[in-house]
N, C-alpha and C positions, 0 to 999 in steps of 0.2 A: 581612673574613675574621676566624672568631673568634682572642681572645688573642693577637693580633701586631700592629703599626702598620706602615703605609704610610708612607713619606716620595718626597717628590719629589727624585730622584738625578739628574745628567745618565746617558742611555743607561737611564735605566729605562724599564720599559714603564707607571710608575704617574708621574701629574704630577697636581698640585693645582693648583685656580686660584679665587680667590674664595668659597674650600670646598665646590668639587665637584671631584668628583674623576673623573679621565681614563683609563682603560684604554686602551691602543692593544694592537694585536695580541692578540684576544680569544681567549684560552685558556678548552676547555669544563672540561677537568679543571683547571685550576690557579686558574681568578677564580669559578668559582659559588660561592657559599657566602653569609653571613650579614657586613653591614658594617651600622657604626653610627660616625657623628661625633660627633668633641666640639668644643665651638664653646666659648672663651673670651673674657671680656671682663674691664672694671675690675667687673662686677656680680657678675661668678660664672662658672661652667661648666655646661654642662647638656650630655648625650645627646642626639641624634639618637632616633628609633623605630628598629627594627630594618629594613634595606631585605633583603630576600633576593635575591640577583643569579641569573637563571638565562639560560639559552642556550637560543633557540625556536629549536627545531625542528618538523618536521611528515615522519613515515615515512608510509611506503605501505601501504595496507591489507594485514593478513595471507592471510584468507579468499581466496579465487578463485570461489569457487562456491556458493550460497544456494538454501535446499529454497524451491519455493513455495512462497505464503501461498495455502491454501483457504478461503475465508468465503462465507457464504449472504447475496444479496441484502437490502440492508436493517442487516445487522448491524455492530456498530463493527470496527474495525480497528487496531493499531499494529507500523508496520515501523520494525526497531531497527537503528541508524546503526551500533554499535559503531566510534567513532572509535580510527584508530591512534594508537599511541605518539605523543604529542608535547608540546609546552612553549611556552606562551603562548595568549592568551585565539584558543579560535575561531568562528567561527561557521559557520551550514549551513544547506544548501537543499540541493531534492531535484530529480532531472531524472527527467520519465516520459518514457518509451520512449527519447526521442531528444533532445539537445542540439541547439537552446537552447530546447525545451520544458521551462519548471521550472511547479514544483507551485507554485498560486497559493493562497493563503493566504486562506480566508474563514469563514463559522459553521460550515461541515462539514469544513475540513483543517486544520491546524495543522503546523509544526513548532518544537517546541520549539529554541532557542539554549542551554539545561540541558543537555538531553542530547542534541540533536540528533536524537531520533526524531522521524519522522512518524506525525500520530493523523488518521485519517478517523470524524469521527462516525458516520458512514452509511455504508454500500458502496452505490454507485452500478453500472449497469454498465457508463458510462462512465469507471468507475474503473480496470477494468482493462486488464492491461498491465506493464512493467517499470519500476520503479520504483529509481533511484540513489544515495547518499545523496555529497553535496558539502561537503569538508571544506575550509576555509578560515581560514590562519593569520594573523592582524589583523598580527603584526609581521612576519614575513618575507614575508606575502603571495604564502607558495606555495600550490600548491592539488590536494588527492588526491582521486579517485574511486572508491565502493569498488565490489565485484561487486554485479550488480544484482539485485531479488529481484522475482519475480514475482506479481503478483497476480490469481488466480483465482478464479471463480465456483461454488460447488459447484450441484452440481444437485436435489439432494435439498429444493430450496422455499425460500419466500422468508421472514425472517426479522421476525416478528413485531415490536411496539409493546414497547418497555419504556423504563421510568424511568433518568432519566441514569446515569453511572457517571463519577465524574471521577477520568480517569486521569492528570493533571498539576494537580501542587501547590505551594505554596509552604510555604517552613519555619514551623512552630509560635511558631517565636522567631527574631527576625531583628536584629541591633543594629546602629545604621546612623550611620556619622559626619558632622557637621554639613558640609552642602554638596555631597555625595552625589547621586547619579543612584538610584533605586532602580527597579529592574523584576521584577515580581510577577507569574507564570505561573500558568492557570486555563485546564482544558480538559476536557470532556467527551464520552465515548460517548453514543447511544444511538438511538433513533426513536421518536418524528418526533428531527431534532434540535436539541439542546437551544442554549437561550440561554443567554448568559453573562450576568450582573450582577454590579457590585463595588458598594458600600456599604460604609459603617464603622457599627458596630453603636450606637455612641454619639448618632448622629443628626448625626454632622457632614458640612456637604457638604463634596465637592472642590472646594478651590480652581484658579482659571483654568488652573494650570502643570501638573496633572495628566492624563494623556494618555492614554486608554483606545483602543487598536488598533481597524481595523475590523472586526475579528473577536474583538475582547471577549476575546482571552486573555490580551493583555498588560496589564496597569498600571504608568503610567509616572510615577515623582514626581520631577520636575528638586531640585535644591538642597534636599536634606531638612532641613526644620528642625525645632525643640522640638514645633512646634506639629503636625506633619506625624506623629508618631509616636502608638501608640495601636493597636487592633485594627484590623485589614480583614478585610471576610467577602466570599467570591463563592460565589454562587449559580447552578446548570446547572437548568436546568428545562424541559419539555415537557409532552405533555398528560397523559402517564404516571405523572408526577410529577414531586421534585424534590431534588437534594442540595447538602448546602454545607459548605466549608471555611472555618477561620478561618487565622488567623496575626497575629503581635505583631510589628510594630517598634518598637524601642526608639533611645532617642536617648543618643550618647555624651556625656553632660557631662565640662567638663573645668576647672581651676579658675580665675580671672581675675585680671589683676596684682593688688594690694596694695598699698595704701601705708597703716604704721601707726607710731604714735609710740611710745616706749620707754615699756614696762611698761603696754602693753597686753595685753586677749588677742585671739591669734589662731586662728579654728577652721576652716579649708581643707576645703572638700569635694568629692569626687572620685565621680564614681560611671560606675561603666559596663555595661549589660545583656549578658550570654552567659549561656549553657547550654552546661556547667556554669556554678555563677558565680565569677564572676573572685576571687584574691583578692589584694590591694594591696600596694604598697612603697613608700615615697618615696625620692630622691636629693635632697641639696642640694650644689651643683656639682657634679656629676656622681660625687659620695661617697655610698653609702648612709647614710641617717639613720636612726639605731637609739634615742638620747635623748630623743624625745619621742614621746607617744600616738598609736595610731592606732587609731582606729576604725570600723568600717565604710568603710575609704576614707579616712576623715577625718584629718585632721591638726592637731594641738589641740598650742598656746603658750599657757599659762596667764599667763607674762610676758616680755614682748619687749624684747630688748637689741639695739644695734648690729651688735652680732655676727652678729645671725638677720637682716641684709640678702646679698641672693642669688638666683640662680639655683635655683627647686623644680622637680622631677618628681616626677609619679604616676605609676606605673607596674600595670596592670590587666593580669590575666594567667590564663588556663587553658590545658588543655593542646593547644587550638587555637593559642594565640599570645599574643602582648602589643600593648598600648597604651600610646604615652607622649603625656602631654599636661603642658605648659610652664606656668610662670607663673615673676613678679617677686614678690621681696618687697622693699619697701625700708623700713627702722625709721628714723625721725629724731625731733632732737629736739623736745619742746614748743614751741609758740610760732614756731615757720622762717614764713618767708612765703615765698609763690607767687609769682613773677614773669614777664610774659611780655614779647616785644615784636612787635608788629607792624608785618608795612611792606606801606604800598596801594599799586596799581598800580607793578609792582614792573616795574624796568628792568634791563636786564644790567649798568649801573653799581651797581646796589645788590648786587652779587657780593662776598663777601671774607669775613673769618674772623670772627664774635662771637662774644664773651667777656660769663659770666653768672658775675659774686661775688655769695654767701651769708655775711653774718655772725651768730653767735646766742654763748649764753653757751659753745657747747662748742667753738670756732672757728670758721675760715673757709672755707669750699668754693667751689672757681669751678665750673664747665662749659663746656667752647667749641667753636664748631663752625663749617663752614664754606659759607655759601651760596652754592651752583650756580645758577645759571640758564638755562636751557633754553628752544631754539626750540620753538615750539608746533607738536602734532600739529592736521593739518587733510588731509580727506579731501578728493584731488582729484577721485577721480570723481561725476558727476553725477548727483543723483538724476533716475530714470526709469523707462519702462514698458517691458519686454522682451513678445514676443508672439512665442508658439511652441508646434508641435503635436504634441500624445501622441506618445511613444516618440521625437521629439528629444533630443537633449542639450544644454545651455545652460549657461554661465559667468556669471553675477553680481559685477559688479566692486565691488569695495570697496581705492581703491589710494590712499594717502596718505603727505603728505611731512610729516619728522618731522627730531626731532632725530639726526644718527647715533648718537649717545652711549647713546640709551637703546632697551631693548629694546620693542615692541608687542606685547601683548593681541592678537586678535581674536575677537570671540564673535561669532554668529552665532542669529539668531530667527528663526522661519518663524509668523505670526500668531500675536506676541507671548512664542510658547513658544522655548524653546531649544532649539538644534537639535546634535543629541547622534554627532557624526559615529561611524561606525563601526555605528550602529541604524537605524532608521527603513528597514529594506530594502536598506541597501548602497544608496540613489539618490543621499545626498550625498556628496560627495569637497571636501578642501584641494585650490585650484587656485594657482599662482603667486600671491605673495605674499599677499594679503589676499583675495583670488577663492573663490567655490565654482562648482562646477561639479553642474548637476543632473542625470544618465545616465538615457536612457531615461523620461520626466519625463511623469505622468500627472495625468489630470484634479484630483482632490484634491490639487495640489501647488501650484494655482494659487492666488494671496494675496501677502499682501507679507511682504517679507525686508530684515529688518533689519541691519545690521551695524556691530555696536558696539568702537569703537577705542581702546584703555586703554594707557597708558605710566603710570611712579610717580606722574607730576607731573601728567599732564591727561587727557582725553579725551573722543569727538566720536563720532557716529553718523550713518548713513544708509537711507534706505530706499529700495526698487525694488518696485514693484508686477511681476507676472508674472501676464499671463495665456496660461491653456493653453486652447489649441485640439483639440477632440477628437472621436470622433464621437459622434450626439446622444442624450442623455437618451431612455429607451423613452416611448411616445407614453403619453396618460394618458386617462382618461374611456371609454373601450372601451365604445360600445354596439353590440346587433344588434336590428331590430325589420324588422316589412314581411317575415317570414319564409313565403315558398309550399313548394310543393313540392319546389323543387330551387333555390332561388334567397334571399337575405338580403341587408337594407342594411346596413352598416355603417359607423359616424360615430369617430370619435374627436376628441380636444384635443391640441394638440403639446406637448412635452415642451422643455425646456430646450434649444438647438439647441449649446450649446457653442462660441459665438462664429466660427460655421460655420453660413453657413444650410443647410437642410433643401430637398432639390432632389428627391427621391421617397420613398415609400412602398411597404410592400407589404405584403400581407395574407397570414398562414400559418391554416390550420385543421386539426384534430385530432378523430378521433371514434372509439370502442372498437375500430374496426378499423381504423384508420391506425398503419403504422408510425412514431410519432414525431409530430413537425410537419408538415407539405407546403405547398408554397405554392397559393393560391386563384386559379383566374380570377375575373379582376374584369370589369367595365363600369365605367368606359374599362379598358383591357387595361393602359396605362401611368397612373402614380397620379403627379402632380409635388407639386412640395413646399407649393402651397398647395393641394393637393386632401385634403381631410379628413373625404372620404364617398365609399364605393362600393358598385357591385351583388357581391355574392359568387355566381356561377352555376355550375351544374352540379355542382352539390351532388347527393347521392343521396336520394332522398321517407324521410323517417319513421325516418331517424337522426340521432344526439344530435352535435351539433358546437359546439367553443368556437371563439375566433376569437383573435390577437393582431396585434399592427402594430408593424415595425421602421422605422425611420426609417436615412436616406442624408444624408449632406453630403459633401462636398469630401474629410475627413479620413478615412471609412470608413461603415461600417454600425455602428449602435448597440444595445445588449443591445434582446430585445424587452419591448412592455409585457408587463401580469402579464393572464393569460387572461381572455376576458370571460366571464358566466355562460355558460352550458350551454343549450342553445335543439336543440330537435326539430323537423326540418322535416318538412309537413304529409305525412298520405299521400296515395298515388292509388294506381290498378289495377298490378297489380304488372306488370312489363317484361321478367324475365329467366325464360328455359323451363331444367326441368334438362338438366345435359349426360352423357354418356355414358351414354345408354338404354340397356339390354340386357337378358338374363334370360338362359332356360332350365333347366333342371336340376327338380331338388323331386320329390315323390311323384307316386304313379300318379295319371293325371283332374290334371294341377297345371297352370296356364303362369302363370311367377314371372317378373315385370316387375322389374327393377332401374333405378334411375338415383342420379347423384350430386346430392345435396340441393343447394337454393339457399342460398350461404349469408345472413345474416342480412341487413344492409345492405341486398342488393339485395332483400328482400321488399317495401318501398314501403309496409308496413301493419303492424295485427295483425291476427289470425283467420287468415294465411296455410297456408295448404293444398295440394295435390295433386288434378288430375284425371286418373285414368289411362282410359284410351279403347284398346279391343281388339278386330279382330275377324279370324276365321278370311281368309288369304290368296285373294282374289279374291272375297270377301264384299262386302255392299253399304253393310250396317247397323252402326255402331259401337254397343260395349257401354261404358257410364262409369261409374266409383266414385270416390266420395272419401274423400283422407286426409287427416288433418285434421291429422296431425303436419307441422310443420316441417322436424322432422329427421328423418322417414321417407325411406327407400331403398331402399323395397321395397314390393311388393303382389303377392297371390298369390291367385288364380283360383282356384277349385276348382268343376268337375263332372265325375260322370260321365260326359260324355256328348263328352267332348272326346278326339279319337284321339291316340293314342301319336306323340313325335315328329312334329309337325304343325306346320307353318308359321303365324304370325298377324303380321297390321299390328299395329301398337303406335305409339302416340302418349300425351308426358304436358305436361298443362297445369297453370296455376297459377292460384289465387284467393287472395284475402283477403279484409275486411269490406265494401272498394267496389265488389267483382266482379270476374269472371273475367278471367284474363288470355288471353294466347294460349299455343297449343300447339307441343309442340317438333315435330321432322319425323318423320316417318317412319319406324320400324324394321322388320326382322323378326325375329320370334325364335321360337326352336321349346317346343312343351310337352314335358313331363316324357317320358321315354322308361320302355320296359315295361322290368323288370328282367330279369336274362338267363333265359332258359325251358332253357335246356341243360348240364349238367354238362359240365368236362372231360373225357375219354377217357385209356385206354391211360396210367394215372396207374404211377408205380414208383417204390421208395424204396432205399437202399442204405446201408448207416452208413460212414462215412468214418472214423471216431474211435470213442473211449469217452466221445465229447460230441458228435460232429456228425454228422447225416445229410442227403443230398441227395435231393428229391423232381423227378420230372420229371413231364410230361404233355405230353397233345397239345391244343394251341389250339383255341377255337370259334373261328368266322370273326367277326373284327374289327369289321365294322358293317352293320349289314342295315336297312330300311327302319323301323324299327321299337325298334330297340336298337344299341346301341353297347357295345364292351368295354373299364372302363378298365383293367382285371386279375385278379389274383386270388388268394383268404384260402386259404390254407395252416391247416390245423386238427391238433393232436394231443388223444393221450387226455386230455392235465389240460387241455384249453379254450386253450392256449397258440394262438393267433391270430398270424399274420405276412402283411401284404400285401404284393404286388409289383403297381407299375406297370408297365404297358404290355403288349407283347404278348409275355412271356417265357416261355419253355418249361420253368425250373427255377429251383430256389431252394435255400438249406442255410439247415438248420435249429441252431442255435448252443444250446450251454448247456444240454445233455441229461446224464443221470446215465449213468453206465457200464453197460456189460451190463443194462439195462434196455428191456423189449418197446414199442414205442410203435404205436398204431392209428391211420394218419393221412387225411385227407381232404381236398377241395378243393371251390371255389364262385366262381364267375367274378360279377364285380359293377361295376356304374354309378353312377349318378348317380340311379337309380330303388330300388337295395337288392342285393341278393344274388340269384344262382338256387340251382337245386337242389347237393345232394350228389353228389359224385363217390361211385365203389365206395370203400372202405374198403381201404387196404395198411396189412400190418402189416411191422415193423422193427426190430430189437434192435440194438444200439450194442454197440462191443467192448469189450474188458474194461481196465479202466485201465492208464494207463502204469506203466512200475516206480517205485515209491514212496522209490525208494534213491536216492541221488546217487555219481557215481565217489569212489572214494575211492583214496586215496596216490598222488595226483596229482607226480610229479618232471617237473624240467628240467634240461637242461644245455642249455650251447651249442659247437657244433663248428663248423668248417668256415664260419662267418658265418651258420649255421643254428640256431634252435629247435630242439629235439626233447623231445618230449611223452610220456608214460606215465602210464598208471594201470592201476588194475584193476579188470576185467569187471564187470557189474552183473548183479545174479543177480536176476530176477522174482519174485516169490510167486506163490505155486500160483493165486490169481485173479487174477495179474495177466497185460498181454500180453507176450510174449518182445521181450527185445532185440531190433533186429535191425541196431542202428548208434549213430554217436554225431554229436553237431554240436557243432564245439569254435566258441567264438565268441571272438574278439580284437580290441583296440582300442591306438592309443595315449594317454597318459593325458590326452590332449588333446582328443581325437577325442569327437564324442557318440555315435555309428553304429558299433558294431562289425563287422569283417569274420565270416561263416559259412562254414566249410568240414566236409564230410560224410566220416565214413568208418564204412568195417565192422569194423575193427581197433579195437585199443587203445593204440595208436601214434600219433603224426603229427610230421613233418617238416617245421617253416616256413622260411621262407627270409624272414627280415625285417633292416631296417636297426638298427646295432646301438647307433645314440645317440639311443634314446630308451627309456621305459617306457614295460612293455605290461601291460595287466591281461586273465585270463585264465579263463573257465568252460565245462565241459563238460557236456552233458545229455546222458543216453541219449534214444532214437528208439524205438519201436514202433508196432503201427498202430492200437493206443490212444489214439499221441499222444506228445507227449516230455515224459519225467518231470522229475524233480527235478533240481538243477543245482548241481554243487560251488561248494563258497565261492568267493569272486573272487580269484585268484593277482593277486598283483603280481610279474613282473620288473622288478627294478632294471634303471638305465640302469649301474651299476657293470658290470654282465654285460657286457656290450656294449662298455663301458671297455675291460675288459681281454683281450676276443675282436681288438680292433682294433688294440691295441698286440703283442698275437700275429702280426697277417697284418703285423703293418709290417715284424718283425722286433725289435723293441724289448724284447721280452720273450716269455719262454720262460715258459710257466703250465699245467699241466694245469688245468683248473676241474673239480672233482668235484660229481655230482649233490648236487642240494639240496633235502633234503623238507620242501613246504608242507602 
């Protein structure tokens, strides 16, 4: 904590031991803050770096509720985590739709462990769905989910080819201190989608400890050293093009002991990379040094005295934070000798205290110290081969006896790299004492695992080879040849079986109109694990089909291979007739043959066509034509000579280049009917409004030998046209000008055209409604009753007389207002008095109903205090109120 010291008190809640220091009873307000040691000896004092103490936490998402994500087929995507409030490092994964479905990480998903959002380079459509985002705190190891967001397809087309877009980066300048973990994020949009590439622009390769993800977004540098720092560029690229980011790590130098003689010089160099850049202090024992030069970092003794032996820091600083980095300095004088002693194969009798005297002209110095000896570490478990299969969990023992006195190292290597617990997917966990345990353990995990055991005084390693069992590599070499009609052989090579043999086979095929993949009859019908050839039948003639082959063992079904080329099987005479023959209808002399086209697939060829075949019912002789479209659905006869409404056979076949097919059954259908030869009758019209009139008539008869009726055209003077289906006897005519003469007619009509004109009625519309609206609309309320007033609305000389009003009322809830009619300028409601009502009145005429007062609001206050009137509670006259 800044400006104050700690001491170790009995009944305190702070104890020191060996200079760490102990909190018990962890206060969030009273121990976060900023601590630094000071460590003294006979050499000097020096600082501690700054530690900042905080208390991890992890809250609950704020959010409840997330808009959908609309994207077009094909195009990128990123759904954003917005992690809650919390404190200490986390990490995240994402659940679609459902737990324990999480989002697998490969060249098209990513989620960043930055910010925790998820990026899809591509929209798939098997992308969407609901998508979670899973927050996870490394230290308290609680775990929040937030609301989930959906992801949708628009419908408006699929989303073209473009050049990548990297939307995850890493920083321009990055300073990294020696023996450091680094991880460098690189991710891109786009389609097709894009590849990742890392390189350093200098031409250096990665050395063995560098670890590129299998999805190319991550770069991983175990123990960063001098030589490790320098630019990294990655590269997103696809057939669109390509883009790329750089970014600088830098390496923190820091200065090394010292040993020099009196009245020499010394020149200390310190340096360290940030943005901003840093700028320097030194301490000598843990006192700021302000006497001698600094520059650039550097620390320059032009002449060295005894004195300037010590305890130095550097201290490197912006206003991101500080850096302290330690060294010795010790001045002696000219001439001192070096002395050492050594002892070989050393026994615990060689324990006990040595004593080292120095004499020269300036005095005499001892040094003494005291040697420990210690039982040796030795790893008791055996090295061996563990063997276990995909999605198992497995422990790794590494368990050794040691000396109790001193504490054990364990590090941990997975083919030779280091194994970085807390990354690599959350698969490896610390298991009791010196153990890891692998959760859920996949094909790539299998290799050997090292575990290396370190105490101050010695240390010993072991290895365990592990192989995973899983199911098999997708098969490889995919040919198809021996292609007929409806039948293909197909051979493949097996694939890696994954320490699981391969016990069947099976063949999927795909062609421009298959949903997806499907599985293939074969010859044999069951495919075993040394069969690496079959017949593929019942295939469709003279469509395009690829082929692929999944392999089986013990442990599951394995990704399939990649598709084999594209192969058309041969054609023949086509097999499939169209289905839902029909016709009738069309112009006079017509008979219109209809059917539903073949679709493509089943044509068996090219050249495919149509034979339509017709002839009059109870005829002997068939008439044929061809159509040569494909996707014709129709052919249409024409002669005079063909009677109205007449029955005909109908049959349609198919051909293409190898010849004809056969024909579908049988129909009948009728030709085109005469149009109607007879006007309606006894036509009348009447105006309802100063907009609407009704026309009536009397029906032709419905269907005769010859003609059929399917209704009929309503005609006025300005060409205004309205039909009615069926067999109706009147119609209203909508949307007419007022007091205007209108000339109207009628024409009964089919499926053949129209007939004649009915007589001619003519009809004038009435004169418009009142163009006024009520005005000095009052209310009171009495009795638990509304009561309503205004005053009369007076017509204009063209216009039609009052002859009522329609007051309409809602409550302010309501969408549907009630209508109540009257002749007066009065009315009396009888309504509930806790609520508001909103309120308008239109005059009526037989024009129509005019214009309509502004909308009243009564308050529910009315009603407030009508109700505390009937209770007794209060005595109120309420005086009318004008709106």
């Amino acid at each position: 904590m800044n400006d104050s010291f700690i001491y170790s008190q009995p009944g305190s809640r702070y104890s020191i031991s060996g200079g760490n220091l102990r909190i018990s009873q962890l206060n969030k307000e009273e121990d976060a803050g900023i601590y630094q040691c000071l460590a003294s000896n006979s050499f000097g004092t020096i600082l501690s770096r700054e530690a900042s103490l905080h208390i991890a936490y992890l809250e609950e998402f704020k959010t409840q509720r997330r808009s959908p994500v609309s994207v077009r087929e094909g195009q990128g995507v990123v759904l954003l985590c917005g992690p809650p409030a919390h404190m200490g490092e986390l990490t995240y994964s994402w659940i679609f739709n459902e737990y324990p479905s999480f989002v697998k990480q490969d060249t098209r998903r990513f989620v960043s462990q930055k910010t925790g959002n998820l990026y899809i380079a591509k929209v798939e459509p098997s992308d969407v769905g609901n998508y979670t985002c899973v927050v996870t705190n490394t230290v308290t190891q609680s775990r929040v989910q937030g609301p989930p967001t959906s992801l949708v397809l628009r419908n408006d087309g699929i989303m073209g080819e473009y050049e990548p877009k990297i939307e995850v980066q890493f920083p321009e300048v990055l300073a990294v201190a020696k023996g450091l973990t680094v991880k460098l994020e690189c991710f891109a949009l786009g389609n097709p989608v894009p590849a990742i590439t890392w390189r350093r622009p200098d031409g250096v390769p990665f050395p063995r400890k560098v670890d590129v993800g299998k999805s190319s977004g991550v770069l991983e540098i175990p123990y960063f050293q001098q030589e490790d720092a320098g630019q990294y560029e990655c590269t997103a690229e696809n057939s669109r093009g390509k883009n790329t980011v750089k970014g600088r790590l830098s390496f923190y130098g820091k200065p090394q002991d010292v040993q020099k003689a009196i009245d020499e010089s010394l020149l200390w160099e310190c340096k360290a990379s940030a943005k901003p850049k840093p700028s320097y202090r030194w301490l000598k024992n843990g006192e700021p040094l302000e006497s001698f030069e600094v520059v650039n970092g550097a620390l320059s003794i032009s002449s060295l005295t005894l004195s300037d032996t010590g305890m130095y820091q550097c201290i490197a600083e912006n206003r991101h934070g500080r850096v302290f980095a330690n060294a010795e300095l010790r001045v002696i004088g000219k001439e001192s000798l070096n002395s050492y002693l050594r002892i070989s194969n050393i026994t615990k009798q060689d324990a006990g205290l040595y004593t080292c005297v120095a004499r020269n002209q300036f005095g005499v110095a001892s040094s003494a110290g005291t040697l420990v000896v210690k039982e040796p570490t030795i790893i008791t478990s055996k090295a061996t081969q563990l063997d276990v299969t995909v999605g198992e969990s497995v422990v790794v023992p590494c368990q050794v006896s040691r000396d109790p006195s001193l504490d054990v190292k364990f590090t941990w290597f997975f083919n030779e790299q280091l194994i970085n617990f807390g990354s690599h997917g959350g698969y490896f966990e610390k298991a009791s004492a010196g153990d890891i345990m692998i959760r859920n353990i996949q094909l790539r995990h299998a290799g050997r695992y090292t575990c290396a055991v370190q105490t101050k005084v010695d240390s010993a390693s072991i290895a365990t080879d592990v192989v995973v069992r899983g199911p098999p590599d997708p098969p490889l070499d995919i040919k198809v040849d021996e292609v007929t009609e409806t039948t293909s052989f197909v051979s493949w090579s097996p694939g890696p079986d994954n320490h699981s043999p391969v016990f069947a086979y099976n063949i999927q095929i795909r062609s421009p109109f298959s949903l997806g993949w499907q599985a293939a009859k074969t010859v044999p019908e069951s495919l075993g694990g040394q069969q690496l050839s079959a017949r593929v039948v019942e295939l469709s003639p003279w469509v395009e089909y690829e082929f692929r082959v999944l392999a089986t063992n013990s442990v599951g079904t394995g990704e399939p291979s990649k598709p084999s080329q594209k192969i058309r099987t041969k054609d023949t005479l086509p097999r499939t007739t169209p289905a839902r023959v029909s016709g009738g209808g069309g112009s006079r002399s017509e008979l219109v043959i209809t059917w539903e086209p073949v679709p493509e697939e089943l044509q068996c060829g090219p050249g495919f066509g149509y034979v339509v075949a017709f002839r009059p019912l109870g005829g002997q002789s068939w008439m044929q034509a061809a159509v040569t479209s494909p996707d014709a659905s129709r052919y249409i006869f024409k002669n005079e000579s063909i009677p109205p409404f007449s029955p005909f056979h109908v049959k349609v076949g198919v051909y293409n280049n190898k010849g004809e097919g056969l024909f579908g059954p049988v129909t009948t259908i009728y030709s085109a009917e005469e149009e109607p030869s007879r006007a309606p009758s006894r036509v009348r019209a009447k105006s309802l409004s100063a907009s609407e009139v009704e026309v009536s008539w009397k029906p032709l008869p419905w269907s005769t030998s010859r003609t059929r009726i399917m209704g009929y055209e309503v005609r006025t003077t300005q060409l205004n046209v309205m039909r009615t289906v069926g067999n109706r006897t009147s119609a209203v005519i909508r949307g007419l000008d007022p007091s205007s003469t209108y000339h109207i007619k009628l024409k009964a009509y089919n499926s053949a055209g129209v007939g004649p004109d009915s007589v001619v009625v003519n009809v004038t519309t009435k004169r418009p409604p009142p163009s006024q609206s009520p005005d000095k609309v009052t209310w009171n309320t009495t009795d638990s009753k509304l009561i309503l007033k205004w005053d009369h609305v007076k017509s204009l000389e063209n216009e039609s007389e009052v002859m009522g009003y329609k007051v309409m009322y809602k409550q302010s809830r309501q969408s549907r207002p009630s209508v109540v009619e009257t002749n007066s300028t009065s009315l009396e409601l009888s309504l509930p008095v806790d609520e508001d009502y909103i309120i308008q009145i239109k005059p009526v005429s037989e024009g129509g109903e005019g214009s309509s007062s502004k909308q009243i609001t009564i308050p529910r206050i009315a009603g407030l205090i009508l109700a505390l009137m009937l209770s007794g509670c209060l005595e109120l006259v309420v005086p009318s109120v004008m709106h």
